[in-house]
C-alpha positions as CSV (number, residue, x, y, z in Angstrom):
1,X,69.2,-14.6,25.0
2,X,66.5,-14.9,22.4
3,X,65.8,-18.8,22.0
4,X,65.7,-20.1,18.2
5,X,62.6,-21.5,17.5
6,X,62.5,-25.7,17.3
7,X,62.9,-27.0,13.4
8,X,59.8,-28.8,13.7
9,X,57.8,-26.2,14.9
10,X,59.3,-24.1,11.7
11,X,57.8,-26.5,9.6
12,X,54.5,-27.3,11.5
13,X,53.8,-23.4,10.9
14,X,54.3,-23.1,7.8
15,X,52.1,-26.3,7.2
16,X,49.3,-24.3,8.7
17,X,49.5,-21.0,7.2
18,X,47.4,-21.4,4.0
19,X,49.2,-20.9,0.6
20,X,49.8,-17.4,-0.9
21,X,47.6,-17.9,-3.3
22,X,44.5,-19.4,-1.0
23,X,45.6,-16.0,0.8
24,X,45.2,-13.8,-1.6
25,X,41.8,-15.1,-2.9
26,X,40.2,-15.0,0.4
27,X,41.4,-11.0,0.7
28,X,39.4,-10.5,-2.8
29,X,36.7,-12.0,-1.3
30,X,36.5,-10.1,1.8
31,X,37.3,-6.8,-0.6
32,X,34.1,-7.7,-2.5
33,X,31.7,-9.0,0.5
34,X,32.8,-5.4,1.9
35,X,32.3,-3.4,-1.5
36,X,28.8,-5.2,-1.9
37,X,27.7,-4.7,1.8
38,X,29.2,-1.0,0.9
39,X,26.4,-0.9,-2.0
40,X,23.4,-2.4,0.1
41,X,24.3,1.0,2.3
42,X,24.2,3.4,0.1
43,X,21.2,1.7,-1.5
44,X,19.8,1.9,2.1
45,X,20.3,5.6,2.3
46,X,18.7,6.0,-1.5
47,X,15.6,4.8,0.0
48,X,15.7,6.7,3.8
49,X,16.2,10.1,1.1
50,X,13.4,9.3,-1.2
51,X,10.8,8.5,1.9
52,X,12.0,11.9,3.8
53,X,11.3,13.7,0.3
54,X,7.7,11.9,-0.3
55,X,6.8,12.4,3.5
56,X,7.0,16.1,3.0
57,X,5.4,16.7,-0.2
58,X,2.5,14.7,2.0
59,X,2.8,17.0,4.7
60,X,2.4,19.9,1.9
61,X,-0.7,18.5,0.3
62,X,-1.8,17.6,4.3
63,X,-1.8,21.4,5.5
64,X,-4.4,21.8,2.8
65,X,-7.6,22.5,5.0
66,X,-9.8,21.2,1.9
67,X,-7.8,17.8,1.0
68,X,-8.9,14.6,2.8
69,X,-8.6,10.8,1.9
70,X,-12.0,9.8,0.8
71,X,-12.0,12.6,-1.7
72,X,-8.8,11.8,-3.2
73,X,-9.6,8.1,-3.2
74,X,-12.3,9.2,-5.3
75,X,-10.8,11.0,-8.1
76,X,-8.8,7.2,-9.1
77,X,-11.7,5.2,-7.7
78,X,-14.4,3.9,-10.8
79,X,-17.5,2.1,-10.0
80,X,-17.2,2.5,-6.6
81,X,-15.7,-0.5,-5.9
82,X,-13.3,0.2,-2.9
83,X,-9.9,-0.4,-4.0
84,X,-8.0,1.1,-7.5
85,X,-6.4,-1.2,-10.2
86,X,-3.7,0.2,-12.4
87,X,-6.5,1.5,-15.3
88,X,-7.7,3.9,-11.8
89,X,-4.7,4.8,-11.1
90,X,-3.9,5.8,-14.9
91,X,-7.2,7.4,-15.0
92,X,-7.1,9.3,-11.7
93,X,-3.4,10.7,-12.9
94,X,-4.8,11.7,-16.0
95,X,-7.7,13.7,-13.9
96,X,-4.7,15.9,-12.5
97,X,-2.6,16.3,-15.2
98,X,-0.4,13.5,-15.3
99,X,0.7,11.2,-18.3
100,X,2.5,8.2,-16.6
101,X,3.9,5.4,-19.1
102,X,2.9,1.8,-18.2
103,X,6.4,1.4,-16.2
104,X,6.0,4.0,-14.3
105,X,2.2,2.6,-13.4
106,X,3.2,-0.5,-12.6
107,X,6.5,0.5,-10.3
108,X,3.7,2.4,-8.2
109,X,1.7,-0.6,-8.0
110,X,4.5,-2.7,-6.7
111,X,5.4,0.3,-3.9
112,X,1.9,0.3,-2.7
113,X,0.1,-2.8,-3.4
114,X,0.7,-4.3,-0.1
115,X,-0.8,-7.5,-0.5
116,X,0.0,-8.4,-3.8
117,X,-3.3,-8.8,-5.4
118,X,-3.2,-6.5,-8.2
119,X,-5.3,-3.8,-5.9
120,X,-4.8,-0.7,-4.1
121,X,-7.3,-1.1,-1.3
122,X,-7.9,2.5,0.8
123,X,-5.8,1.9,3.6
124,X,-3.1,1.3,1.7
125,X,-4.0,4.6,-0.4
126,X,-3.9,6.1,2.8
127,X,-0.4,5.6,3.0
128,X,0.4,6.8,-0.2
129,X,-0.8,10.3,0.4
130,X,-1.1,11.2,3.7
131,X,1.8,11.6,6.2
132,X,2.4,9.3,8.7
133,X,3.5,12.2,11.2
134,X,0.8,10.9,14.1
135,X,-0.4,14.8,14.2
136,X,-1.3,15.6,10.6
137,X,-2.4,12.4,10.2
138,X,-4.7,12.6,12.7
139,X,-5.9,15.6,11.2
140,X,-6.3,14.6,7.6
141,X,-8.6,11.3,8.7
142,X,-10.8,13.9,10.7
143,X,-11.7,15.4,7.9
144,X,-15.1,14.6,6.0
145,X,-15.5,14.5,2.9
146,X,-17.0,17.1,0.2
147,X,-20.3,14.6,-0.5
148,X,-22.0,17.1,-2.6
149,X,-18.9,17.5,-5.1
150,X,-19.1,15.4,-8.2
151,X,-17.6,12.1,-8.2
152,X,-14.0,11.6,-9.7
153,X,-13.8,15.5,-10.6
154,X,-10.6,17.3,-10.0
155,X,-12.6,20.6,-9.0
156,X,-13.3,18.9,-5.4
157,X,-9.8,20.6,-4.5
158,X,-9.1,23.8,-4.4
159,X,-6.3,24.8,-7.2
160,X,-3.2,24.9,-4.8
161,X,-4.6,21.4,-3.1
162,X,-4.5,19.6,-6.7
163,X,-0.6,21.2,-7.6
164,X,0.7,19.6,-4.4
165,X,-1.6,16.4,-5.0
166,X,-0.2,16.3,-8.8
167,X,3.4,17.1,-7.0
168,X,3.5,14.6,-4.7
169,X,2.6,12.0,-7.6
170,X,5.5,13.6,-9.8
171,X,8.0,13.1,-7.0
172,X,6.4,9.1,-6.2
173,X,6.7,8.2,-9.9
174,X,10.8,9.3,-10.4
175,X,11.3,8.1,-7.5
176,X,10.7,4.9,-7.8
177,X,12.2,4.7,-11.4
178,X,15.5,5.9,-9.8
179,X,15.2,2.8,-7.1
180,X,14.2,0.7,-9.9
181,X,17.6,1.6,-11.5
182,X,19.4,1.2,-8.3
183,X,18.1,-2.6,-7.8
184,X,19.3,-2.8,-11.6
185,X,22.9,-2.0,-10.1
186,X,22.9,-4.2,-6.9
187,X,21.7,-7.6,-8.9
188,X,24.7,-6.8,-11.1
189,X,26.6,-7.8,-8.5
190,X,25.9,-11.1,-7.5
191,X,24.2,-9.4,-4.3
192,X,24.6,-12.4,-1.0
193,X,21.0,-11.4,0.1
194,X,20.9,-14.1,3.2
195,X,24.4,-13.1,3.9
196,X,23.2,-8.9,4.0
197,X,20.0,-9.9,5.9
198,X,22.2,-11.7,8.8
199,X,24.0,-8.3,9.2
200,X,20.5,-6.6,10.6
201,X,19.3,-10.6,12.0
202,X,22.2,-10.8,14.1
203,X,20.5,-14.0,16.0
204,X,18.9,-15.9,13.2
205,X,15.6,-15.9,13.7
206,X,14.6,-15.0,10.6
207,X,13.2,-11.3,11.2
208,X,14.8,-7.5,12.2
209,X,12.8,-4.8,14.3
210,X,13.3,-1.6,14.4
211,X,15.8,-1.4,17.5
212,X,18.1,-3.7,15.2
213,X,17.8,-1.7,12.1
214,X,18.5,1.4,14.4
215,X,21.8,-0.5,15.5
216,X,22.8,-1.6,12.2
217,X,22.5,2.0,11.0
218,X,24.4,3.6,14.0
219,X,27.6,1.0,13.3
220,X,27.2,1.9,9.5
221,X,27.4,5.4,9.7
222,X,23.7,5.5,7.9
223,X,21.4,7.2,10.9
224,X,21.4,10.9,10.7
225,X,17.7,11.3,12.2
226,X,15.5,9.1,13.9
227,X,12.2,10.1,11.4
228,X,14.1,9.3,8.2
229,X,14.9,5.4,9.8
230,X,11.4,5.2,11.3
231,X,10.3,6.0,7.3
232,X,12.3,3.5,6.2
233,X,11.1,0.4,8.6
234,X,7.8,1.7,7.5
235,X,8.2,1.2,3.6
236,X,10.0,-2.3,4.3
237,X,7.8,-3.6,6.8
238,X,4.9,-4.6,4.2
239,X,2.5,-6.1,6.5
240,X,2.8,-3.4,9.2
241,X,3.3,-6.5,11.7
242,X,6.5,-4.0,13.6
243,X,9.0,-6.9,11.9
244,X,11.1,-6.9,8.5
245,X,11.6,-10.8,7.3
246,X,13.6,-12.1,4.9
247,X,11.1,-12.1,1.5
248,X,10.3,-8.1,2.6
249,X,13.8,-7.4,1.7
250,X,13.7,-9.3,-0.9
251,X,10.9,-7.7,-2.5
252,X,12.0,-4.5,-2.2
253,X,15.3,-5.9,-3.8
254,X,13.2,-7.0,-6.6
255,X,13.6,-5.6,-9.8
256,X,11.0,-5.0,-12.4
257,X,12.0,-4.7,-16.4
């Protein structure tokens, strides 16, 4: 025989179950936390697709046997002064064909102007156009430099060399307007940054690596291949220190215009 359940012990359960309504509100919040963690994914996997696209339009304009760094650093370079402000950038665009708008300029600056300063110093050009596929890059530092070419002239590359170098610029400048648009869409909603960070800084202390990331990923359905993710820690990690912290997601979350 089943034995009833006690009066008071009816009542003392039902004291403790939160109201209907308190119920219901805390399931819309949990549907939302979800939908925006949901977002921060996908806006994850935007950014792993853009930095598999850029690294192989690098690895087109690397298998050029004429292109290397210190060339290319000085078709944007003026006065030789060792690091590019956004009037060398525009300029150095111009040199190969390209027309960008001052948003466009200025979304590139925030990509690779690691240290904030309003320059592009060469290391961090570097970055920007050469691979970081430990072969080719290799390669592409190797190389020296056309000295007798004139200075800031596009004719130091061969005609194929300049297409993929123009290329490569095409494909940096859309896409990082279509991220731009995509930050647009995640501060519409109300994004819980600290709350998305202590997904991937599962222990608090204020930083992910790369085996985290990798874990987050695998849970989340977002790791197809191990060079995409790498890519990815790469662009977020903005002092190359082999740790993501709280204000590097947060600039990368920041919006401009």
């Amino acid at each position: 025989m089943i034995e009833s359940q006690n009066p008071n012990e009816e009542q003392q359960n039902e004291m403790n179950e939160p109201p209907k309504e308190n119920q219901e509100e805390n399931k819309k919040i949990n549907e939302y936390s979800n939908y925006e963690q949901n977002q921060f994914n996908e806006f994850l996997k935007k950014l792993m697709l853009v930095e598999s696209q850029v690294e192989d339009a690098k690895s087109a304009l690397a298998k050029n046997p004429d292109f290397n760094c210190e060339d290319a650093f000085r078709l944007f370079e003026t006065n030789d002064k060792g690091y590019l402000d956004i009037n060398d950038i525009k300029s150095g665009l111009n040199l190969i064909g390209l027309n960008p708008t001052e948003k466009e300029l200025n979304l590139l600056m925030k990509r690779f102007d690691l240290q904030k300063n309003g320059f592009i110093n060469f290391a961090d050009f570097f970055d920007m156009v050469v691979p970081f596929e430990k072969n080719q890059r290799q390669i592409v530092e190797n190389r020296p430099p056309k000295s007798f070419c004139p200075v800031r002239s596009p004719n130091i590359f061969k005609e194929k060399t300049i297409a993929d170098l123009k290329n490569l610029f095409e494909l940096l400048i859309k896409s990082e307007d279509d991220i731009n648009n995509d930050r647009k869409t995640l501060g519409t909603l109300r994004l819980k940054l600290k709350d998305i960070f202590g997904l991937l800084d599962k222990d608090g202390k204020g930083y992910f690596d790369i085996d985290e990331m990798m874990v987050y990923f695998a849970n989340n359905g977002l790791l197809d291949n191990n060079r995409d993710a790498d890519l990815l820690f790469i662009r977020l990690d903005k002092n190359r220190n082999g740790k993501i912290d709280y204000l590097e997601v947060e600039d990368e979350l920041q919006t401009l215009y």
